[in-house]
N, C-alpha and C positions, 0 to 999 in steps of 0.2 A: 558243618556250615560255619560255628563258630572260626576254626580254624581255618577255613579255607579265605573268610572274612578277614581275619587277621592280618593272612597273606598279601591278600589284595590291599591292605590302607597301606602294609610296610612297602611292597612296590609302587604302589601310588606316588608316595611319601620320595621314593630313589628319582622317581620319573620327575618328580617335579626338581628335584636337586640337581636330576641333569640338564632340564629344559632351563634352569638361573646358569647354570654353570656356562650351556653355551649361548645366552643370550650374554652372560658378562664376554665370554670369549667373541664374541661380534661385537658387541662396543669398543671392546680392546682391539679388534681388526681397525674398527672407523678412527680411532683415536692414533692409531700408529699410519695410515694410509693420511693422516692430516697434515703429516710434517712437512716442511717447505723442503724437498729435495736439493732445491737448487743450492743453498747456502749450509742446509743441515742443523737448521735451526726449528727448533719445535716450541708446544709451549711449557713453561719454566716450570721447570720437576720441584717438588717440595723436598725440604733436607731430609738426606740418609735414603730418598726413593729412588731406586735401580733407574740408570738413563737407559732410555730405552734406543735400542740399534735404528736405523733406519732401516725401515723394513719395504720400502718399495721393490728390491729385489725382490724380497719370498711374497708378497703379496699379488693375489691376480683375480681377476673375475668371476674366474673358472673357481677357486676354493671358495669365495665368496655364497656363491651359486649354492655349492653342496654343505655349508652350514646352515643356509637357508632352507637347504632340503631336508636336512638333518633335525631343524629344531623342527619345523611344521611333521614332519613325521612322530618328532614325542609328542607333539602336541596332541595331534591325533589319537595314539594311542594313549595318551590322559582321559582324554574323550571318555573311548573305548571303557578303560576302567573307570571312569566314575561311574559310567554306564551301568556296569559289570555290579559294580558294588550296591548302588540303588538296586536291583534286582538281587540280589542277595540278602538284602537289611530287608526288604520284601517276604523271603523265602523264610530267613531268619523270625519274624513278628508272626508270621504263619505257624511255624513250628509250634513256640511259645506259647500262641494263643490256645492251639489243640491239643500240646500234651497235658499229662496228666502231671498237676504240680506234687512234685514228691520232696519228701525232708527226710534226711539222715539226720540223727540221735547218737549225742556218744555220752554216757556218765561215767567218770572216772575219779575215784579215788587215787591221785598218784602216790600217797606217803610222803609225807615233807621229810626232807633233807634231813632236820635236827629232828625227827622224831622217827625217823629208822637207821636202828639201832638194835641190834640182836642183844642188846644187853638192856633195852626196855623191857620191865616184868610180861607185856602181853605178848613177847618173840622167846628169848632163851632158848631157841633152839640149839641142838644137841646135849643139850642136859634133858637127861630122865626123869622130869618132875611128874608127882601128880598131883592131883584137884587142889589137895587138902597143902599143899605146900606151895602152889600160887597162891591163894588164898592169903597166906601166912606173908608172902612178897607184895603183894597189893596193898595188905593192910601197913606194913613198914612202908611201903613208898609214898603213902598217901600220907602219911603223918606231916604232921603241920606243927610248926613252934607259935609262941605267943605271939608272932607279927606276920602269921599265917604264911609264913616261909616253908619248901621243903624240908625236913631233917634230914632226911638220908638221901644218899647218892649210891651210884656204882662205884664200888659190891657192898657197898655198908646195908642197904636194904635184903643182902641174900646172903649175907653174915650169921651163920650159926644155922642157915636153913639147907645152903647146896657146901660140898664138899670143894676142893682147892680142882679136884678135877673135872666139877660140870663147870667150875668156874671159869677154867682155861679151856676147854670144848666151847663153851658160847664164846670166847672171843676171840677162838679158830673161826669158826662161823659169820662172823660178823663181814667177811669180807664180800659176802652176796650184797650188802648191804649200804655200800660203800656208794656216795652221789657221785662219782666221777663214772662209775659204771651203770648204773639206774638210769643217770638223765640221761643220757646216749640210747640205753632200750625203748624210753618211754617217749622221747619224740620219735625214735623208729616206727614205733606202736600206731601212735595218734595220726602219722603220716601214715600210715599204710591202711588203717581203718579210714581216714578222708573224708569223716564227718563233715558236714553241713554247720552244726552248731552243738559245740561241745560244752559238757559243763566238767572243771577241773575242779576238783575240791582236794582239801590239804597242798595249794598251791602256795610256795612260800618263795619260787624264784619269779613272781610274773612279768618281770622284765626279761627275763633270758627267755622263758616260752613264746613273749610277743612279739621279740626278735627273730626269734626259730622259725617260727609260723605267720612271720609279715608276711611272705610271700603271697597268702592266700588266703586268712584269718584277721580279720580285726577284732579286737578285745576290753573287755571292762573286767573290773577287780575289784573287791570289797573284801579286806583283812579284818580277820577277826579281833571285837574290840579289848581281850587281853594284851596287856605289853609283852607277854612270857610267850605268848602263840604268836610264830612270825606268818601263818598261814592263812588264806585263806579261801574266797570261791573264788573262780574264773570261769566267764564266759566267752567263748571264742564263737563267732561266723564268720563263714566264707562271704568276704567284701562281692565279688561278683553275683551273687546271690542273693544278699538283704544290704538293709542300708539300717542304721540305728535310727530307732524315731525318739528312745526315751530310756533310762537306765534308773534304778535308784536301788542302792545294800544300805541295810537296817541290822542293826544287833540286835537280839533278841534280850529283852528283859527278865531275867529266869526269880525274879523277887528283891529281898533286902536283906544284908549282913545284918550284925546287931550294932551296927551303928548307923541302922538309917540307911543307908548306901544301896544303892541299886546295883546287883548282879549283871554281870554283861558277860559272857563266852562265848557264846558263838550267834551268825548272824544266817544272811539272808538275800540273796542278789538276783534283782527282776530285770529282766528287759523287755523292749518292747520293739522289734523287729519288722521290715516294710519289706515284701516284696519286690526287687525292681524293676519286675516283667510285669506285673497284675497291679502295685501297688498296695495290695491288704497287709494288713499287718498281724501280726506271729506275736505272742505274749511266752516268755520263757523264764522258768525259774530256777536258782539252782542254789542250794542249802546243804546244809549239815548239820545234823540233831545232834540234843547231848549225849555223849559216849556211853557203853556198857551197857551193849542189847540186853545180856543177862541179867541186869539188876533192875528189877520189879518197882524197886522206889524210883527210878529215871524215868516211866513212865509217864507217870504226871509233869514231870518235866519236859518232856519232848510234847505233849499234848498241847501247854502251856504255848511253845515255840510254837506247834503248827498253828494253833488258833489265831498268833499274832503273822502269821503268813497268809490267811486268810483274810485277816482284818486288814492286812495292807494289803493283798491283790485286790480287794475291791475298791480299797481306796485310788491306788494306781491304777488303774485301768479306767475305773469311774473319772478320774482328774484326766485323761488321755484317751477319751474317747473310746473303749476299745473292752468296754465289759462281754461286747459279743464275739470278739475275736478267740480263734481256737488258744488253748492253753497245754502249757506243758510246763512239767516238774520232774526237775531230776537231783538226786542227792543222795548222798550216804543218810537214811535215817537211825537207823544205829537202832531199830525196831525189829523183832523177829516177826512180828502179825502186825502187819501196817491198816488188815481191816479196823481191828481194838484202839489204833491209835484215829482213825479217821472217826470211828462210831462214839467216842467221847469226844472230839473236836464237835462232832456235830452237835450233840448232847446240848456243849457249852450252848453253839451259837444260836441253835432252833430254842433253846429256852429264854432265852434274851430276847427273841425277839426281832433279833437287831438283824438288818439286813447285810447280808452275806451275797460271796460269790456263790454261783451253782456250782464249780467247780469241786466244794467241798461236796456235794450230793452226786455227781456223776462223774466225778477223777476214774477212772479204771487205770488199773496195774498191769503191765508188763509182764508176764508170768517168764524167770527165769531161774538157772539153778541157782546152788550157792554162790555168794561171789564173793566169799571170805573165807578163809580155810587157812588158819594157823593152830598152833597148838591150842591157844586158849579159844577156839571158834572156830564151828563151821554153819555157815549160815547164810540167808538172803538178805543182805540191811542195806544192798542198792538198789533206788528204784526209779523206772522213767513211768510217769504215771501225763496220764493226756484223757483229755473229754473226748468219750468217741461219738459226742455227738456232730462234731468236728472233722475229728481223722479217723481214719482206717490203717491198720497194722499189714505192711507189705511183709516186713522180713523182722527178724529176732535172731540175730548170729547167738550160735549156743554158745554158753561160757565153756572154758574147757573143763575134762574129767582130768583128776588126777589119779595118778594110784595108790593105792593103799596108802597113808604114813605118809604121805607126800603135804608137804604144807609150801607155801610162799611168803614172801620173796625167796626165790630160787637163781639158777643160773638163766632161765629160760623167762622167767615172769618176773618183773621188775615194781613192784608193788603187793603190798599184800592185801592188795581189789581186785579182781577181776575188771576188765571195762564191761560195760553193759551198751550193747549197740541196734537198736532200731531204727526201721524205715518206714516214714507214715507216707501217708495220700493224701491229700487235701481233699476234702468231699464237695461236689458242688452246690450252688448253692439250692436246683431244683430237689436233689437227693437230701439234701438235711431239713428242706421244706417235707416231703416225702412221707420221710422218716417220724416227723413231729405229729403229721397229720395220724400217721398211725399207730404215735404214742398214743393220741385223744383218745379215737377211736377203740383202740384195746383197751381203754382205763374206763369209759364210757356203757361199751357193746362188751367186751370181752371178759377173760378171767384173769388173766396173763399179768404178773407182776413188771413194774412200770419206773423210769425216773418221773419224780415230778418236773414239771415246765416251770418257764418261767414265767414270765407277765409278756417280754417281746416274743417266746416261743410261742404260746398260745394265739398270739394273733399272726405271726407264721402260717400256725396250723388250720386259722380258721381261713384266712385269705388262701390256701388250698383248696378247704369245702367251698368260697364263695367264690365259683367260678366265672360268672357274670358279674361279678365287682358289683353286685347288689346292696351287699351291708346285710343281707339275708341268704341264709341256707335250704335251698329249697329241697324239693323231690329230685328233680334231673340233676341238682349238683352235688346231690349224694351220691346218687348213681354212677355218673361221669367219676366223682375220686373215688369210688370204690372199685372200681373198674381199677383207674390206673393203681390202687394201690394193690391189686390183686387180691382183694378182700372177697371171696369167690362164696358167698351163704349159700345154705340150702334152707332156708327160709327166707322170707321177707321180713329181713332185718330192715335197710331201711324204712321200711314203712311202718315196724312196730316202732321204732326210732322216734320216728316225725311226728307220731299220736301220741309223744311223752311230753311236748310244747305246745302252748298255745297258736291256734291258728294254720296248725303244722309246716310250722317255721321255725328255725332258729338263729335268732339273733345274738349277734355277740358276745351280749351280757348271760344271757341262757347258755350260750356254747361254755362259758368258763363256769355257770350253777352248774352246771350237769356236770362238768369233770371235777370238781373239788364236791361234791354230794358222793361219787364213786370212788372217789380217790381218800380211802383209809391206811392203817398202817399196814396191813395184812399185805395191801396190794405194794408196797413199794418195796422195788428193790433194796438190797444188800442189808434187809430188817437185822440179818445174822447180826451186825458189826453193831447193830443198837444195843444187841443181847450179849455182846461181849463186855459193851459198854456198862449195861447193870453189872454183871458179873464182878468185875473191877470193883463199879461202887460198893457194890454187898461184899466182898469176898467172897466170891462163888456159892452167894447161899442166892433164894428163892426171891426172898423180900428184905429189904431193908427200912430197918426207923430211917423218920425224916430228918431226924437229927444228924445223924451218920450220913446221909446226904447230902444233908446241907454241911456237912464239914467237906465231904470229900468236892464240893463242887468249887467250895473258897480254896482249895489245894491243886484244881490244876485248871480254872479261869487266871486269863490276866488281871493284872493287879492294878487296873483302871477301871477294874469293875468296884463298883461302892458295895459296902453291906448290905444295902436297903437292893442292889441290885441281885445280889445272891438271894435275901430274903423272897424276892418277887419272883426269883427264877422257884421255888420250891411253893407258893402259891399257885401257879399257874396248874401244880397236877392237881387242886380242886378237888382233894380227898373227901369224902366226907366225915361229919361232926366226931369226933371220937377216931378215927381213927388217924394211926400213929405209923401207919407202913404201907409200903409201897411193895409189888410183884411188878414181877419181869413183862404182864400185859400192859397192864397201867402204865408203866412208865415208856413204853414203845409206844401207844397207842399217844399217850398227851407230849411227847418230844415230837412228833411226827407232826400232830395236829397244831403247833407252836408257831410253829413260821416256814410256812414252805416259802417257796422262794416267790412266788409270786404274790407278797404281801398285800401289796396297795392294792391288789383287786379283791382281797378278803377284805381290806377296809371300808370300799367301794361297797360291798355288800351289806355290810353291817348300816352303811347309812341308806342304804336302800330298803333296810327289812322293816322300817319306820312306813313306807308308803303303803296305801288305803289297800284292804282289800280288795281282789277284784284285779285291781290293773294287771297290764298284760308285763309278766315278766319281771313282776317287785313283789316285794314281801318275803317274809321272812315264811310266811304260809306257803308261801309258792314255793322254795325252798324245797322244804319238807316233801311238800307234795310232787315235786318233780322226781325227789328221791325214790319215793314209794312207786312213783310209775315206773321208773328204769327198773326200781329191783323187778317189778312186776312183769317188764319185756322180756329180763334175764331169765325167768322161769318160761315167762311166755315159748323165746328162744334158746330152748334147752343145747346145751352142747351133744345133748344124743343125736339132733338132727344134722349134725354134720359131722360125725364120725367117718373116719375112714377106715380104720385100720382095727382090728382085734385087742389090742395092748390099750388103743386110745379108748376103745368104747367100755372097757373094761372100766378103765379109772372113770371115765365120768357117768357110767351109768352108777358105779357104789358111790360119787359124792353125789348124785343127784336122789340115791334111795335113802343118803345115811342123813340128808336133809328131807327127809320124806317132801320134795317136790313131785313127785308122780305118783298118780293114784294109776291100781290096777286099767283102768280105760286108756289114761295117757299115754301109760307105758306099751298097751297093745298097738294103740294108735302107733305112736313113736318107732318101737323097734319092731313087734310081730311081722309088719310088712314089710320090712327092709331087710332082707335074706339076702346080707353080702357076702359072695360064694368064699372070700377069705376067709371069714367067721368059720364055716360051716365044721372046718376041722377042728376048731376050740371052742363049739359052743357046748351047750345042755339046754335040755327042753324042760322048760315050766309049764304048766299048767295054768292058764285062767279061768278056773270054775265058771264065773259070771258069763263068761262065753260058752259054756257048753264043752270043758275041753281042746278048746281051740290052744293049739303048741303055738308058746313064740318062744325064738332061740335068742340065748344071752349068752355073752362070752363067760368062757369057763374061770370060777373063783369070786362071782358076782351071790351075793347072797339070796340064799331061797327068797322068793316071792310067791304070795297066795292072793 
């Protein structure tokens, strides 16, 4: 349609250049039929303008006629097509409206020019080195003279290490490497892959790619802030596609020389993207961490950067309207476990306090293969990470396999990255309402581990329950969302539900006590990436002194954090008296409980827990007590009553025995009568004495019961 639209404005556009063409050629008829014949006198030409012949010979009434017929015919068919065209810009705003909005993803390392070079210690391909003599080349190349200048160059740093003949093999090799060959593959690449919105990192020509890719691409640039690095991000969109609403690259502050002086290497480039069909707007990121996945001390360094990516997506988006718009992050992080590096970012920000994007709590990763593979590395350290509260993953183009001993840049792969390429969905917005309603729900009713919400998701999820725009959640509008959300009990859940609130209703303020009373650290997702986070802290040991804590927290928070603020971050786990260490429980359960994201409705509470006892829905008693009733429903509504399958009833009849929640009666109650013919071939017969020998069958591997 687009195309056939096209068609239609470029002959529009001819029709009407013809319909001028021959209305000037009929003025030019009236003007030459003017002339006085009889003397051959006309009126007076301006200098150097062609006299014109006297044309009452070739002129007659008869041709007259037929250019009059001629222009009222294009006319017509002007008509015709503008016609043509409004029913097409019709057909056209139809499409648009109903398809499904989709985004292509490209991250790409491309290798800057001056820094591929087979004669950089982390290439040297075709010399035979091993471990132990990179090692010995890293440590010569990194050397620094007293005005923290390099010392050595190529070959002075592989001087005394590689023989005269790996020397001349690596710069046989080098000519894979060579940018007059590279850039030619690598816009081949980027054009054929036809991203949507690309992120180019190690970008060091970004005028020759903006030039390359005007055609279809518009672009922003943030260089990183050393003078010695000419590279840095690029963001490209397809101009037909989004419109720029807002851009801003930040260098990342990595600390202080010893003279004071603030660290700068690499930075950080946001944008902020509008649809121009729908008008929403698209949040995209795209960075690069500090180098050397391998080296364990960069860690706290690239945590440092991400925590100051965070601290400014919230500030950017909060100043630009657009904290609930979907997000995406793409970049070399130069991380082999990007869980470890997000689960101490968090660490940092939930014990501060300080308010944060969710994005840091519900990012999800891209799962791809490696998309590095040179000699000194094979590994995954690019990532498109997106809220899939947001979007949905259409496609993941595999990175390619190589064979054995195969490393890149090659003749074939013009970078030694891989691109990383995804295609999302836009979700709509009844489906992400949906969704949230039965985050509550599962963190509230369920067992099932949960993102926390925010403060505008929760009331998302509650204006779901309250389907009569009541401001209250009744009986029928539980039922009615549980319905649509296929929440199918075999009990009356909501009913044990609605007898956990006062009046059996629930109002807003109760809709968010009940889900922060249910919502512990146990229950939220990706707890793993907290537990990698201790790990780090302690050194893989169990507990850590607080002291050791507190150093390692002033080692990878930004360095706008005050001592007194570090101090308060190691307060907040409320040890008690005497003791001096922390375990891998405590310190998951008090980061969790620190600052979800839904702050100011925790604050909201606390000055509510002041109010008399008794009122409906305040106190700090009611609280509690609302608590105690849920846990009470959760036993009430056992998961044995909605088992399905043999495998499921298995797991939860032993966590329902190894919490001894059923006594002998319950259990006969619960399962002896529900003889599901799947069961029948993996059960075993127990005995209930107190019945007389009455068999009830329980899947096989579930502990004896008497």
């Amino acid at each position: 349609l687009k195309s056939c639209y096209s068609a239609a404005a470029t002959q529009r556009t001819a029709i009407l250049a013809m319909g001028s063409a021959a209305a000037a050629a009929r003025r030019s008829s009236n003007t030459v039929h003017a002339i006085n014949v009889q003397d051959g006198v006309g009126p007076e030409e301006p200098p150097g303008h062609p006299v014109v012949e006297k044309a009452s010979s070739s002129w007659s009434p008869r041709g007259s006629q037929q250019l009059e017929m001629r222009v009222e015919q294009l006319e017509g068919l002007l008509r015709q097509q503008a016609t043509e065209l409004e029913r097409m810009k019709q057909c056209l705003d139809c499409v648009e409206r109903d398809c499904q909005r989709t985004i292509s993803v490209l991250q790409y390392n491309i290798l800057a020019s001056y820094l591929g070079q087979n004669t950089q210690p982390w290439f040297l391909y075709g010399a035979d080195i091993t471990p132990k003599q990179r090692e010995q080349i890293f440590k010569k190349f990194y050397e620094r003279d007293e005005h923290g200048k390099p010392k050595n160059f190529w070959p002075k740093y592989v001087e005394g290490i590689l023989t005269d003949e790996q020397v001349a093999e690596v710069v046989k090799r080098d000519e894979a490497f060579k940018w007059s060959n590279r850039q030619t593959k690598l816009l081949t690449e980027i054009r054929g892959l036809n991203a949507d919105i690309m992120s180019l990192v190690e970008l060091d020509h970004p005028e020759t790619f903006a030039q390359a890719l005007s055609d279809g691409w518009d672009m922003v640039f943030h260089k990183r802030p050393r003078n010695a690095s000419k590279d840095g991000c690029g963001v490209f969109w397809r101009k037909s596609k989004f419109r720029l609403v807002a851009s801003r690259g930040f260098d990342f502050i990595d600390g202080n020389d010893n003279k004071g002086r603030e660290k700068r290497d690499r930075g950080c480039l946001m944008v902020i993207l509008e649809w121009r069909s729908q008008g929403t707007p698209l949040v995209f990121l795209s960075t690069h961490l500090a180098k050397d996945p391998d080296d364990r001390s960069q860690t706290a360094l690239r945590v440092r950067q991400v925590t100051q990516i965070m601290e400014g997506l919230t500030a950017f988006t909060m100043a630009n309207g657009a904290s609930d718009a979907p997000v995406i992050l793409c970049g070399d992080l130069n991380a082999k476990h990007f869980g470890e590096i997000r689960g101490i970012a968090r660490t940092v920000w939930q014990v501060t306090g300080s308010e944060l994007h969710k994005f840091l709590w519900c990012a999800t990763d891209v799962p791809t293969g490696p998309t590095s593979i040179t000699k000194a590395r094979h590994c995954r350290i690019d990532a498109v990470q997106f809220l899939n509260s947001h979007l949905e993953v259409l496609e993941v183009k595999p990175v390619p396999r190589l064979p054995s001993g195969e490393v890149i840049p090659n003749d074939l792969y013009p970078s030694d990255h891989f691109p990383v390429f995804v295609r999302f969905r836009m979700k709509e917005s009844y489906q992400m309402h949906r969704e949230l309603a039965r985050a509550w729900l599962e963190c509230v009713a369920g067992r099932e581990k949960v993102h926390p919400l925010t403060e505008s998701e929760l009331e998302c999820a509650f204006e779901f329950f309250d389907r009569d725009r009541s401001k209250t959640i009744h009986r029928h509008d539980l039922e009615e969302a549980c319905l649509d959300l296929q929440c199918y009990f075999h009990v009356d859940v909501q009913d044990l539900l609605l007898g956990c609130f006062p009046d059996r209703e629930i109002t807003y303020d109760n809709f968010v006590r009940a889900y922060e009373v249910r919502l512990n650290h146990e229950r939220i997702r990706c707890i793993g990436e907290l537990e990698c986070a201790f790990m780090y802290f302690s050194g893989d040991r169990h507990v850590i002194p607080l002291d050791e804590l507190e150093s390692a927290f002033r080692d990878i928070t930004p360095i706008n954090f005050s001592d007194e603020e570090v101090k308060e971050m190691i307060r907040r786990l409320d040890l008690p008296e005497g003791q001096d260490c922390v375990d891998v429980h405590k310190f998951c359960e008090v980061v969790c409980k620190a600052s979800f994201p839904h702050q100011d409705r925790r604050k909201f509470i606390r000055e509510t827990s002041v109010t008399p006892r008794g009122t409906t829905g305040g106190g700090r008693s009611f609280t509690k007590e609302l608590g105690r009733k849920l846990d009470s429903m959760m036993l009430s509504s056992s998961p044995l009553s909605r088992v399905s399958t043999d495998e499921d009833a298995s797991a939860r009849l032993q966590q329902a025995l190894r919490f001894n929640v059923l006594g002998s009666e319950a259990l006969y109650e619960q399962v002896g009568r529900k003889r599901l013919p799947e069961m029948q071939p993996h059960t075993a017969s127990i005995v209930d004495r107190r019945r007389g020998g009455s068999p009830i069958l329980l899947p096989m591997g579930v502990a004896t019961v008497e």
